[in-house]
PAVO-176907 format. One record per residue (C-alpha): x, y, z. Coordinates in pm, whole numbers, plus 50000, padded with zeros to 5 digits. Layout:
XYZ
...
END
This chain:
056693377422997
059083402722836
057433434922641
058963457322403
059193484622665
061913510822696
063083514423066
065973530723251
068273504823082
067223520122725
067963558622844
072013558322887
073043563122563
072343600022546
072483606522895
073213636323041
075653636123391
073423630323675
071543601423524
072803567923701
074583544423423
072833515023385
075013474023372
074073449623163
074513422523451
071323415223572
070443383223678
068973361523436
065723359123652
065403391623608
062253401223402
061053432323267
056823428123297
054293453123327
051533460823617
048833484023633
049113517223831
047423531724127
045113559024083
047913580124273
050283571623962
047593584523726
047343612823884
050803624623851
051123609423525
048323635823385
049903663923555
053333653723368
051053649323067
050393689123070
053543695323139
056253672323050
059293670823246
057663694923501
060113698123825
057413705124068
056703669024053
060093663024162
061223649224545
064313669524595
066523654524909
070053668725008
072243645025236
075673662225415
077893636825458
080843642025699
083713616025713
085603593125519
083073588425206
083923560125004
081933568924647
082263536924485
080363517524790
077913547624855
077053539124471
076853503724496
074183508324844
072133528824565
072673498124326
071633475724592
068513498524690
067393495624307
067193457424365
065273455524634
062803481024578
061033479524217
059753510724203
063393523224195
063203507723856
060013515723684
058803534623440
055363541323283
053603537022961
050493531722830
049123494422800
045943489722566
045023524122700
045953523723041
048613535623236
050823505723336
054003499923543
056853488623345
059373470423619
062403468023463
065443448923553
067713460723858
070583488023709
073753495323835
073513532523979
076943553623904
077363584324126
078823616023940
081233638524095
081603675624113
084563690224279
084133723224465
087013723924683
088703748524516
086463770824556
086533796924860
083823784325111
082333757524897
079383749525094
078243784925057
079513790524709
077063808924417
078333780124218
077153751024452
073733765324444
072983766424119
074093732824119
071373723224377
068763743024209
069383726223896
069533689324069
066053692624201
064723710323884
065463676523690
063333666923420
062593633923396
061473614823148
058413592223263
058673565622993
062143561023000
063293567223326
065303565123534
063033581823788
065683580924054
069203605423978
072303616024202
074823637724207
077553643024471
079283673024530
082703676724709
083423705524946
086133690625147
087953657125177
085403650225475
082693671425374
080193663225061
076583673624954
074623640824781
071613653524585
069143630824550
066043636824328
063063611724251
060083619024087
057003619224282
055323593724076
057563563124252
057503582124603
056303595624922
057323616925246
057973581525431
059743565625091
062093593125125
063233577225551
062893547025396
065433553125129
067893568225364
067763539825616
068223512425369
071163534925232
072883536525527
072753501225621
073733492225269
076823513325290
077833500825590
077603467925508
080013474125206
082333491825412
082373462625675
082313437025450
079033421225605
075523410425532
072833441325538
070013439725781
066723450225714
062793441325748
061923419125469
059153426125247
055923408325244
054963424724875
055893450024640
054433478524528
053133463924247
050923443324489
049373466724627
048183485424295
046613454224235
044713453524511
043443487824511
042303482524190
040513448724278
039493472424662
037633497824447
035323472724300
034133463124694
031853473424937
034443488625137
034843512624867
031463519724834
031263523125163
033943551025111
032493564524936
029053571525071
031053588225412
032563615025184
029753615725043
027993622825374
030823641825552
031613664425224
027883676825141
027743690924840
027873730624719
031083739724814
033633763124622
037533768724622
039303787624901
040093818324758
043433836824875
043993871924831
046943877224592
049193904724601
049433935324344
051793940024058
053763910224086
053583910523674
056113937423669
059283912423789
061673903523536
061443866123624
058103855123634
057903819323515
054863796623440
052863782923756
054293747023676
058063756223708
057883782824036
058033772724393
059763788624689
059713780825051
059323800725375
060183786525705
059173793726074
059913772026401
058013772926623
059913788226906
060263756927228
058003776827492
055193779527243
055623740027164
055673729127489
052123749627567
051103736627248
051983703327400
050383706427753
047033723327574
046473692627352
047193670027680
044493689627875
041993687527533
043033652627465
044003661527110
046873654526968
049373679926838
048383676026425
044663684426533
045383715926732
047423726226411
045473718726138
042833738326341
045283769026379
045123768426008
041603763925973
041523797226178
043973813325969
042333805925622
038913821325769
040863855125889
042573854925568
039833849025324
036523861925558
035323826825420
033403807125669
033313774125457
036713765425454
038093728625214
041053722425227
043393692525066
045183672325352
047483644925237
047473611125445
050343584125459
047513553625328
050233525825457
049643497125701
052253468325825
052053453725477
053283485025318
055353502925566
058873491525431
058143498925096
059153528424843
056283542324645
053353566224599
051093554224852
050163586625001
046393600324915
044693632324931
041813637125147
039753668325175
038633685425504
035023708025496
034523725925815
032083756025858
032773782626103
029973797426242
029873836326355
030813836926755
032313800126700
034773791726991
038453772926861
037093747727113
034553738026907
036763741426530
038793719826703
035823693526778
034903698326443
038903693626260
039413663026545
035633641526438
036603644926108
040503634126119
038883601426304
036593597626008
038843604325726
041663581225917
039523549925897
038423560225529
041873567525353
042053539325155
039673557324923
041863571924610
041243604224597
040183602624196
036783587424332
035363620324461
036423638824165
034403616023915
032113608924175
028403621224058
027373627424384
029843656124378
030123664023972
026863672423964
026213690824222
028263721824202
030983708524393
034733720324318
037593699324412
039963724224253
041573725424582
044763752824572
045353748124919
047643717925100
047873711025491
050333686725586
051683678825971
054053647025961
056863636026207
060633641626035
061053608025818
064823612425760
067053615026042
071063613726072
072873582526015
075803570826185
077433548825976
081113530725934
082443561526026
080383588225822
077633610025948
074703610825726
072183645125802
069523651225567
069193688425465
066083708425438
065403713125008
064493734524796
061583736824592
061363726824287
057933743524107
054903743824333
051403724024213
049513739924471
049063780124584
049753767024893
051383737525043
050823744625424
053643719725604
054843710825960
057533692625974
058253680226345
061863670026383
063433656026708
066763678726732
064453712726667
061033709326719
057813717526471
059003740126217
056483757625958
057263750625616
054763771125379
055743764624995
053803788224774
053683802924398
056153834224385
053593846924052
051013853024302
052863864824683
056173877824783
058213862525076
057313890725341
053783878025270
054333848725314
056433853125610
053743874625767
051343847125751
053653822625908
053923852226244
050273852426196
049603815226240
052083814026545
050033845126698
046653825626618
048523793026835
049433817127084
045993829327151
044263796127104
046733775927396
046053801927646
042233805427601
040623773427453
037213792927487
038103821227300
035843832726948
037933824426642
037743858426522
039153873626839
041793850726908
044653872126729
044583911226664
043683922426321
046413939126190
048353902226221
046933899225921
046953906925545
045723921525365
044423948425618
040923944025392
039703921525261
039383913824880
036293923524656
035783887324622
034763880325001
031853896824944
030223881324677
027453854424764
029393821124687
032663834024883
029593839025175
027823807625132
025643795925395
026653763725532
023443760525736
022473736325515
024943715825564
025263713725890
021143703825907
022353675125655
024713664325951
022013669526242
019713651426020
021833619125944
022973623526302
018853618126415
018943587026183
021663572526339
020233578226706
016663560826568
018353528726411
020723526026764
017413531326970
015923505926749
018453476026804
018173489727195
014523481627207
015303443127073
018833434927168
020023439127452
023773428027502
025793460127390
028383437727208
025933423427026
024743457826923
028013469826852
028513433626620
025423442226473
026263480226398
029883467926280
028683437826029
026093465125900
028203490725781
030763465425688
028623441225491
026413466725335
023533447525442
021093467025642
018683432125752
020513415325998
019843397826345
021953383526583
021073350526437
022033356426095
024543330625943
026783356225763
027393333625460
024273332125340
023923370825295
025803359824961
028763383625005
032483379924903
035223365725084
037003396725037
033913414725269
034613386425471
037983389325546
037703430825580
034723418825831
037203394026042
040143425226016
038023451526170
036763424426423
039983416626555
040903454026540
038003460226757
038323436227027
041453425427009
041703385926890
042933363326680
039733356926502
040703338026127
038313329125870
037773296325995
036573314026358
033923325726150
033103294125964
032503278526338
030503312826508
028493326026162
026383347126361
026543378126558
025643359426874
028313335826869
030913358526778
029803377227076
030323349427280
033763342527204
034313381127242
033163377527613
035153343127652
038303358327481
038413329927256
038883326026870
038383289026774
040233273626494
043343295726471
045453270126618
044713246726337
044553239826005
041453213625999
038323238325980
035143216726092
033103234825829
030063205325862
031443180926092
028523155426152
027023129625887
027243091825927
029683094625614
033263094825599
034243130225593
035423150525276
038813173625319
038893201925108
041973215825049
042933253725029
043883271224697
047173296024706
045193320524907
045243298825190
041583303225348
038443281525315
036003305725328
035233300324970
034153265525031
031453269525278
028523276525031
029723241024851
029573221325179
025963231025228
024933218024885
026953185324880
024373169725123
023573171425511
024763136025618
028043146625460
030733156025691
033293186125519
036113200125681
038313227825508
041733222025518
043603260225549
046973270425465
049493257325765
050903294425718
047203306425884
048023289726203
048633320126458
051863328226595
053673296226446
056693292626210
054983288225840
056563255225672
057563260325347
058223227425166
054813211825037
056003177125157
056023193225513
053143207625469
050943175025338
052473158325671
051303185125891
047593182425708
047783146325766
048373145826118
045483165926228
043183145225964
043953114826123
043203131126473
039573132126321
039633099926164
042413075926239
042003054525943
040963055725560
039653054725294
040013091825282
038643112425076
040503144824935
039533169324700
041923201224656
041063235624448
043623253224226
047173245724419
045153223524628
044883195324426
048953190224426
048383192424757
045763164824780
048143147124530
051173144924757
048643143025045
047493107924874
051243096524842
052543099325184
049163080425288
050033053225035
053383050825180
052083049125533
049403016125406
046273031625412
043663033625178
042553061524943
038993066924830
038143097424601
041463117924541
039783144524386
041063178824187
039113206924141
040733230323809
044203219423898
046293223123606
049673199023552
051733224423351
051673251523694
053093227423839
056023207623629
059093218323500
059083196123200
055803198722893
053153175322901
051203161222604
048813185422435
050493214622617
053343240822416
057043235422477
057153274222607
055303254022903
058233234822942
060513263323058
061623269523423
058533282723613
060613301923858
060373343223984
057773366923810
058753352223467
057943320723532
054253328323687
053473349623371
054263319923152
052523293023326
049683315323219
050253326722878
046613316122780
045403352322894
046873364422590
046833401122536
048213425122769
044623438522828
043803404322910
046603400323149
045653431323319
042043418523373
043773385823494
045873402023751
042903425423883
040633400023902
042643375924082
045323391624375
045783360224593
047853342724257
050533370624279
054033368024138
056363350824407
058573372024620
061963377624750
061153367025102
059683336225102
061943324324787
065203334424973
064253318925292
063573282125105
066813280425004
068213280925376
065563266025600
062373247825588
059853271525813
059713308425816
059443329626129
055853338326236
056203370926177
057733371125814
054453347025698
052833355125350
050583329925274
050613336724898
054223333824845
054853305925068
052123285724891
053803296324518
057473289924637
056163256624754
054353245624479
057713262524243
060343236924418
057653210324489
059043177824210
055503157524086
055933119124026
054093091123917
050843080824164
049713045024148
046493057024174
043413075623980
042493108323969
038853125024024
039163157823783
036243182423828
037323203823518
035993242123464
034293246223143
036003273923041
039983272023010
042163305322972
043953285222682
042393264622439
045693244022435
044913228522806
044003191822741
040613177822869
042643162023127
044143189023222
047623169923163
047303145723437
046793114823268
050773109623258
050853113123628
048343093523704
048523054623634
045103049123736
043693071923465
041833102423487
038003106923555
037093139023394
033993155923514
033423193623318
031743215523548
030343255123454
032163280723498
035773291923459
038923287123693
037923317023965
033623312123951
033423274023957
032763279324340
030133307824271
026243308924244
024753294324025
027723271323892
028653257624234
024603237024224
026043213823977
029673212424104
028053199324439
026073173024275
029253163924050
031303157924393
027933140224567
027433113924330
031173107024270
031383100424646
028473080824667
030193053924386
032993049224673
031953038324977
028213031025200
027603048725518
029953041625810
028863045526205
031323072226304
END
């Protein structure tokens, strides 16, 4: 699906130097196609908005490179870096009102040269500088990109400067390592003529927009929500630092969005290694003790005693951690210090809520700002004030005989008053990085409170006990007094009222804990209960409580099974749950140290009944979850079992031809019942699947009795157009393109953005799975996807005639009016086609209340095929 949308390869033609030139060579699966963009994106899209082009949104990076440089192959790594990673290629434009990612196609990056070596000490030089300077003061242009621009400077045969500058908006801290490692082994690769090594990737960032956006419609967000909710409080006000005097008399003052210098301190290697031992001896770790320090420092600054401050978190897991992109989030930290409070107990306080806020940070930021709860109750998250501790991301490259070290930058503009960073590197130590606002402080300021948070660490490592206010002498601070401001009533606020709120939802928590005591008595059983509680957002549940009928989503579901196996370490899968529904037989396999049914892919979701059993076979998702509300309804003497993606199957290679996988189904159907007629019924994907399923059994002599499709749609699934169906059906349905127009019924782009939120498990197919089919039939257990296996499958998967008929249980409502009753099968299917239309549309035919008549549809349908059999 191509849009008239101007990317990087529309911005060359009036270029100026430093913007990469962009070939015309792309691949012809290349698509340009749009997705919607993370609150994170939207929030650096507005700030653009007010000021366009404005370089403090700009990631600066400055790599020395000593050795032979070769600057066509250091270009092409950059070129090959663009391919992989699509945010190195996307721009950003409004979509039917919203802010969308446009993903264009790969570019090839050029590298401009500036020769220096002429002049006396290069490196050093006034001229070299400016050129910095200007490099990371770049203004980009967010709709037509590039977003990504180099330039190289030249010092010495063997010595060069690359500048590297990416806007925010397609970027993190960890993007930046990320970027530099993939670099590196890109370039060597070149130089040695081999094939580049790294991680593959699961998803793209894309991917995971979508699923925040389809996350922030869930419980879990909710849930979110209501512990910032709890944890924040409400009346609280902006930090507010004293600024100092006539600073409107410089020549050079420049607006807020465009100034931004940096002070630096280390932190000197006795002080880290007390600083070390002390958070060994509190059982801390070294980002508490420090974000405490600061805590301490914004109260002897400000004589403030409710102190919020903005905190940026990294928001990745293993599904995300190899990717380039804006996947940090803000959270916000609310600690009152109480007259005669010890550090000890700030730094209980700073350490409870860094647990908190870790297992909350999926939460985009945006939702506290709109949040009611917090709008209307006098709460400010104008927040001028940043603390950041992170580990060094970058660090120096040895490669093909060139030594990559990434430089400290400069600033370009600063967003914030303060951005409050320590930056722990392994070849120096934790160094204090404070970037501020030059309108509002001068560098000895600044540099004095850098010697005043090192005194404040001093005092606090020696004497744990010691009162905030007397752990550093006074005059280590400025200003000597304090502002006016201090003393007015908000700057005092009382926070006794918000730490009653605490003690009061604390009490509540001790009653409900006392109250499970009283009438359960296993403590993993409590915990269960506690856990499936808060998870489910379902306050009324026992220990005997089937979890699907509470009527929740698969998605709580699945989040439910996560934090399970997080908590106890298993392997629990859907299909665990599907066999132990209740917290007292989930506890049992906890004590046992067994998770059923992740060694298979036959789920025994109602295995008894005198009749011959029903398989149901997964959708592209992979789980059967979905289907355990229909098995209850289809009748009791009806054995079901679910039928889960082969990919599911823990710690084994995923197959990844859909022949293979139909064998593999077979096999451990036939363990259950050795001989047919079988009955098969596959949703969505699952009906090819129960298609080729019903061939090889054909092929092997036995018998077929209801070969049923639920929604299953010919044209996904065949490269050449069907009757009824438009010839743009009939085009190759390979890569991103090809999933787009296999559903061209969505229509607008609004539409396709619903389509895409609503809907994250029938994803675009990716690099890794796609690549890997070419050379091999399974895929390494730890490479699995289940979504792109199952689309890559289905892509290269060739239908042909089947002797047979065809059961169709058709949704009522098609995406495209142009899908034939029969969904297209009728040419496939020499048998004919029995059409049954059932309510709903392709993604609700399994919910309440559609999924009553669906059952009955599939009940009396099996009841024309066969009489009851003693099993």
């Amino acid at each position: 699906m191509k849009q008239e949308f101007h990317s990087a390869t529309d911005s060359i033609a009036n270029a100026p130097e430093e913007v990469p030139a962009v070939s015309t060579t792309a691949s012809p699966a290349d698509e340009v196609y749009f997705m919607p963009a993370t609150q994170g994106q939207i929030r650096f899209w507005s700030l653009d908005q007010m000021h366009p082009g404005n370089p403090a949104l700009n990631m600066p990076l400055m790599w020395q490179c000593l050795g032979e440089l070769n600057v066509d192959l250091l270009a092409l790594a950059f070129s090959m870096a663009v391919r992989r990673h699509e945010m190195l290629r996307t721009t950003f434009s409004m979509v039917d009102g919203k802010l969308s990612q446009i993903i264009g196609t790969p570019y090839s990056v050029a590298l401009p040269v500036v020769d220096l070596q002429h002049l006396p000490d290069a490196a050093n030089s006034q001229e070299a500088g400016r050129l910095i300077r200007e490099h990371a003061a770049y203004r980009m242009d967010l709709f037509r990109g590039p977003l990504l621009t180099l330039k190289l400077l030249k010092f010495a045969p063997k010595h060069h400067l690359l500048l590297v500058t990416m806007h925010h908006i397609i970027c993190d801290g960890i993007s930046l390592g990320i970027l530099l490692r993939d670099i590196a082994v890109f370039y060597e690769a070149l130089v040695e003529e081999k094939e580049p090594v790294l991680p593959e990737m699961p998803i793209q960032f894309a991917d995971f927009a979508v699923w925040q956006e389809e996350w922030r419609k869930s419980e879990a967000a909710e849930e979110s929500l209501n512990f910032w909710r709890k944890t924040l409080g409400t009346n609280f006000g902006r930090i507010e630092l004293p600024h100092d005097a006539t600073l409107e008399s410089r020549g050079d003052i420049r607006t807020d969005s465009e100034s931004g210098d940096i002070e630096t301190f280390l932190i000197s290697p006795e002080l880290t290694a007390l600083a070390h031992e002390f958070c060994r001896n509190q059982n801390v770790t070294l980002n508490i003790l420090l974000f405490s320090i600061f805590c301490a420092l914004l109260h002897r600054v400000t004589g403030q005693r409710d102190i919020v401050i903005g905190s940026p978190c990294a928001n990745r897991n293993e599904d995300t951690e190899e990717l380039i992109g804006l996947f940090m989030n803000i959270q916000v930290l609310r600690v009152g210090i109480e007259p005669k409070e010890t550090f000890r107990s700030l730094l209980t306080k700073v350490q409870d809520w860094t647990l908190g806020a870790y297992e909350n940070q999926e939460l985009p930021f945006e939702e506290l700002i709109y949040d009611p709860h917090f709008s209307f109750n006098d709460a400010s998250f104008e927040i001028p004030i940043f603390f950041l501790y992170q580990k060094s991301f970058m660090v120096t490259q040895q490669v093909a005989g060139l030594e990559i070290t990434p430089l400290r930058s400069m600033s370009p503009g600063a967003v914030f008053e303060w951005m409050f960073a320590i930056v722990d590197r392994p070849e120096e130590g934790p160094r204090l990085q404070l970037e501020y606002n030059p309108n509002y402080f001068r560098p000895t300021t600044i540099q004095r409170y850098l010697t005043s948070f090192i005194a404040l660490l001093e005092s606090a490592v020696r004497e744990s006990s010691i009162e905030v206010e007397r752990m550093a002498p006074a005059d280590d601070f400025l200003p000597a007094t304090l502002p006016e401001y201090v003393n007015r009533p908000a700057a005092r606020r009382s926070i006794r009222a918000f730490d009653e709120k605490q003690t009061g939802e604390d009490g509540e928590i001790l009653e409900k804990l006392e109250e499970q005591v009283a009438t359960v008595s296993d403590p993993i059983e409590i915990q269960l209960r506690e856990l499936w509680r808060s998870m489910l957002g379902i306050e009324d549940i026992s220990v005997d409580t089937n979890v699907f009928s509470l009527g929740v989503s698969s998605l709580s579901i699945l989040r439910l099974v996560t934090r399970m196996n997080n908590l106890y370490s298993m392997g629990f899968g859907l299909a665990s749950l599907i066999s132990a529904p209740t917290i007292k037989m989930v506890a049992e396999l906890v004590r046992r140290r067994y998770a059923p049914n992740t060694v298979t892919s036959l789920v025994p979701i109602q295995p008894v009944g005198t009749k011959r059993p029903l398989y149901i076979i997964h959708g592209a998702g992979g789980n059967v979850v979905n289907f355990y509300g229909l098995t209850t309804k289809i009748g009791a003497d009806q054995p079901v079992y679910g039928v889960q993606a082969q990919a599911l199957e823990a710690g084994k290679p995923a197959l990844l031809r859909l022949e293979d996988m139909a064998t593999h189904y077979l096999k451990e159907i036939r363990r259950v019942q050795p001989s047919g007629p079988y009955h098969l019924l596959g949703y969505s994907f699952g009906g090819v699947m129960a298609l080729e399923m019903g061939r090889q059994l054909l092929e092997a002599g036995e018998k077929i009795g209801m070969l049923g499709m639920l929604d299953t749609r010919v044209r996904d699934y065949m490269e050449v157009p069907s009757s009824g169906t438009s010839t743009n059906h009939g085009k190759k349905q390979g890569g991103v393109g090809g999933f787009f127009r296999s559903h061209t019924g969505h229509g607008s782009a609004k539409a396709w953005f619903d389509f895409v939120q609503a809907d994250f498990h029938e994803r675009r197919i990716r690099y890794t799975v796609t690549l890997a089919a070419r050379v091999s039939s399974t895929l390494p257990a730890f490479l699995k996807n289940t979504h792109e296996i199952n689309a890559v499958a289905a892509r290269k998967y060739k239908i042909k005639p089947f002797p047979g008929k065809l059961t169709l249980f058709r949704a009522e409502h098609q995406a495209d009016s142009s899908i034939p009753s029969d969904n297209g099968w009728s040419a496939v299917f020499q048998g004919g086609v029995e059409v049954h239309t059932v309510p709903g549309d392709h993604w609700h035919v399994l919910s309440v209340p559609d999924i009553d008549v669906l059952a009955k549809s599939i009940y009396d349908c099996l009841s024309q095929f066969e009489e009851p059999v003693n099993r």
